[in-house]
C-alpha positions in Angstrom: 23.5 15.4 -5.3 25.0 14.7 -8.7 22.5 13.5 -11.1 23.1 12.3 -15.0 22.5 15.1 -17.2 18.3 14.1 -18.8 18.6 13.1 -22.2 22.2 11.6 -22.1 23.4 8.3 -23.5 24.0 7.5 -20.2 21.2 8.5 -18.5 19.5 6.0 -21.6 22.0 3.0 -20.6 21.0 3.4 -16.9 16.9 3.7 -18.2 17.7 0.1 -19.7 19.7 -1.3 -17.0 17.0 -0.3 -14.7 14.2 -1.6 -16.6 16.4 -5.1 -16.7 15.8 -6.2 -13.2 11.7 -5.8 -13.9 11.5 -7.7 -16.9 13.3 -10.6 -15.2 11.8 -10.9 -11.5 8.4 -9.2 -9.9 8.7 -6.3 -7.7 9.1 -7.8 -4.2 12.1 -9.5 -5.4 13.6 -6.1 -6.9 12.5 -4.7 -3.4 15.6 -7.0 -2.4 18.5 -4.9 -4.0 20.1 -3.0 -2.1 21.3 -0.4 -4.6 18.6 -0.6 -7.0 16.9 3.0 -5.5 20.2 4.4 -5.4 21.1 4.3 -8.7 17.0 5.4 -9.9 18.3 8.5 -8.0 21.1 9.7 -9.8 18.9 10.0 -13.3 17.3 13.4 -13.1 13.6 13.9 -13.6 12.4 13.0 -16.5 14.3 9.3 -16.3 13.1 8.7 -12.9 9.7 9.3 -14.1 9.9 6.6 -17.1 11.4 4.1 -14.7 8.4 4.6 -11.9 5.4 4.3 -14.7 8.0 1.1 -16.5 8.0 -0.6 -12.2 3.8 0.5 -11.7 3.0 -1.0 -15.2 5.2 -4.3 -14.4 3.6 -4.8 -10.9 0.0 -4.3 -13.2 0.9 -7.0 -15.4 2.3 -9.9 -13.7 -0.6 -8.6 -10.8 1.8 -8.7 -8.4 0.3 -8.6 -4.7 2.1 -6.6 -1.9 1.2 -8.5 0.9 3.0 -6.4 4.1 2.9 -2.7 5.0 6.8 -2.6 4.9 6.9 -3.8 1.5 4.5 -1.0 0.6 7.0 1.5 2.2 9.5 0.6 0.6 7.8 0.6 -2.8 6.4 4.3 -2.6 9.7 5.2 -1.5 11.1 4.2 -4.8 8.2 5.5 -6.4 8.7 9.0 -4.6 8.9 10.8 -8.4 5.3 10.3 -9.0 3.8 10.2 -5.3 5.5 13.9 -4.2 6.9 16.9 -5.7 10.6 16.6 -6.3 13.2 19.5 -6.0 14.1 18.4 -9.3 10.7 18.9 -10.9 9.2 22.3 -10.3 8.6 22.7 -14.4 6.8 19.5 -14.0 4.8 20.8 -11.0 3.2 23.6 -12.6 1.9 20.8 -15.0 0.3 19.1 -12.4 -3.5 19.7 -12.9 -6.3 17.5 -13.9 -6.0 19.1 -17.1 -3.1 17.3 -17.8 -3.4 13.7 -19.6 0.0 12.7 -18.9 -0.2 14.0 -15.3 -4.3 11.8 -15.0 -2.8 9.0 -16.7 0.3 8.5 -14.3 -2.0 9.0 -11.2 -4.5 7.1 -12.3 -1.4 4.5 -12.5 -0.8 4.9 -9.0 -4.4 4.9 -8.2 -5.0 1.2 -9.5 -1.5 0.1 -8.0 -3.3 0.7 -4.9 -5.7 -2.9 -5.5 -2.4 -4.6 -5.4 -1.5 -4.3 -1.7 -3.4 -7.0 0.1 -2.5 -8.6 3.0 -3.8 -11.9 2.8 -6.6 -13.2 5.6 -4.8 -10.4 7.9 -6.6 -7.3 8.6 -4.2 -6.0 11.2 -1.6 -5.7 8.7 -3.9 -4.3 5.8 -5.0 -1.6 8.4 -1.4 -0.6 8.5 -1.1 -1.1 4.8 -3.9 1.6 4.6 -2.8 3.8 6.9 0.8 3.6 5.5 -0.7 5.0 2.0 -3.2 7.7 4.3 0.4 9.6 5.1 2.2 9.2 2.1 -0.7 10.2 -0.3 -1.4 13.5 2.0 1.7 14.6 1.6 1.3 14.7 -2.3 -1.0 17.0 -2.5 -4.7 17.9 -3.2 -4.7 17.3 -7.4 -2.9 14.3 -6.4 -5.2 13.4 -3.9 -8.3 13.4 -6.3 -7.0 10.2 -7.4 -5.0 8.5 -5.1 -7.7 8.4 -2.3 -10.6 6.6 -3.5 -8.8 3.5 -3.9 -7.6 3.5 0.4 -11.0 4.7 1.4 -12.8 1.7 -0.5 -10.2 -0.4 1.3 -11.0 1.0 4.3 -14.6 0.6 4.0 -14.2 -3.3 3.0 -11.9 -3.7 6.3 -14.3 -2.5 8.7 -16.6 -6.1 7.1 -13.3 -8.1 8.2 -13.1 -6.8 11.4 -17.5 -7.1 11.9 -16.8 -10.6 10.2 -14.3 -11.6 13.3 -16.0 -9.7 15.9 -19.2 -11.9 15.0 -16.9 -15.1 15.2 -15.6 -14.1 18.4 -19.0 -13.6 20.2 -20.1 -16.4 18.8 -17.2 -18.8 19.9 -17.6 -16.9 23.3 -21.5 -17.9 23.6 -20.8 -21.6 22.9 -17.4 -22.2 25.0 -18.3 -19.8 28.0 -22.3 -20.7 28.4 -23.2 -20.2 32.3 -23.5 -23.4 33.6 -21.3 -25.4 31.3 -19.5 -28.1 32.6 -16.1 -29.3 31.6 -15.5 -33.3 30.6 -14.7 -34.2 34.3 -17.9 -33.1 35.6 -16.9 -30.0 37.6 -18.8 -26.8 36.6 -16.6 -24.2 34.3 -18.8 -21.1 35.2 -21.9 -20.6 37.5 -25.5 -20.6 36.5 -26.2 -17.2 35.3 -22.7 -15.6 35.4 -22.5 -13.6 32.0 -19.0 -14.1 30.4 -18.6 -10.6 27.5 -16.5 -11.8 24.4 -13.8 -9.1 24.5 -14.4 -6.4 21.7 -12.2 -5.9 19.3 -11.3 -2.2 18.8 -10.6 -0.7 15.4 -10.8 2.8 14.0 -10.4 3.9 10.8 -7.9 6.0 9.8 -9.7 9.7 9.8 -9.5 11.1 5.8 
C-alpha cells in the first residue's frame, strides 16, 4: 500500500487536514466520513500516530460519550496505530515497554478513553461495548494490556450492579402483579391460591479476562 513518505510536506498538509475535521465537530460525527480512515492510512507511522493521540485527546476534551458498541468499533478501528502493532512500526515496537514515557503516556490515553463509552440506561449494549474492547485489547498485547484492561474490568464489575439492580425490579414487579390468589378488576381469579409464579432470571456472564 503506498504511504506518504514521514516527514514530508505532504505528509504535514494531510496532519493538518486531518486534524481539521476534530476541531470543528466531536468524534461520532467524524465517525460519519466515509473517507476520513482512508486517507489516516496513507500517512506512514509516525503521522498516523500524531493524528490518533490529536482524535483520543479531542474525544477527552469535549468528553464526548460513545454511546453504542458499533460506534466503538469503528473508533478503535481508526485508532488501530496505537491499539495493535502495525507492519509499518516494528522500530516502534521494540519501544514498546513500560519503560517508555511516550509509549505509558499514549496507553494511558487509550486507557482513560475507555470511561467515555457508555451506553446510556442500557446494559445490554454496554455488555457488548465491553466485550467489543475484551477482543480488540487482547490482541495488542501484554505491555499493552497492563493498561488498557483495568478500565473494562471496572466496567465490567459496575454492570454486574445494573443487571442485580433489574433483576431485583423484576422479582419485585413479579411478586406484586402475579401474587397467588390475585384477582383481576372483573372479579375473576388471575392465579390460584398457592400457585408460585418464578420471575424469569435474567442471565448474564461476564466476559472471562
Amino acid at each position: 500500500m503506498f504511504r506518504v513518505p514521514t516527514g514530508t510536506q505532504a505528509a504535514k498538509e494531510l496532519v493538518k487536514m486531518l486534524k481539521i475535521p476534530l476541531d470543528c465537530y466531536d468524534i461520532l460525527d467524524v465517525l460519519k466520513l466515509n473517507h476520513y480512515k482512508l486517507v489516516l492510512q496513507l500517512l506512514s507511522y509516525r503521522e498516523r500516530h500524531t493524528v490518533c493521540m490529536y482524535v483520543i485527546n479531542s474525544i477527552l476534551d469535549k468528553e464526548t460519550i460513545i454511546p453504542t458498541a458499533e460506534q466503538v468499533t469503528q473508533l478503535f478501528d481508526l485508532l488501530s496505530t496505537l491499539i495493535v502493532d502495525q507492519s509499518d512500526g516494528a522500530l516502534e515496537s521494540a519501544r514498546q515497554t513500560i519503560t517508555n514515557e511516550d509509549f505509558v503516556e499514549e496507553q494511558n490515553l487509550v486507557a482513560r478513553l475507555c470511561n467515555n463509552f457508555k451506553a446510556s440506561n442500557d446494559p445490554d449494549q454496554q455488555y457488548h461495548i465491553i466485550k467489543i474492547c475484551q477482543d480488540i485489547f487482547k490482541n495488542g498485547g501484554l505491555e499493552r494490556m497492563r493498561f488498557t484492561y483495568p478500565p473494562i474490568i471496572m466496567q465490567a464489575y459496575a454492570l454486574t450492579f445494573q443487571y442485580k439492580d433489574i433483576r431485583e425490579q423484576v422479582n419485585t414487579f413479579s411478586m406484586q402483579c402475579f401474587r397467588p390468589g390475585r384477582r383481576h378488576p372483573s372479579g375473576d381469579q388471575i392465579h390460584p391460591p398457592g400457585v408460585c409464579i418464578a420471575a424469569p432470571e435474567i442471565g448474564f456472564a461476564l466476559p472471562e479476562f
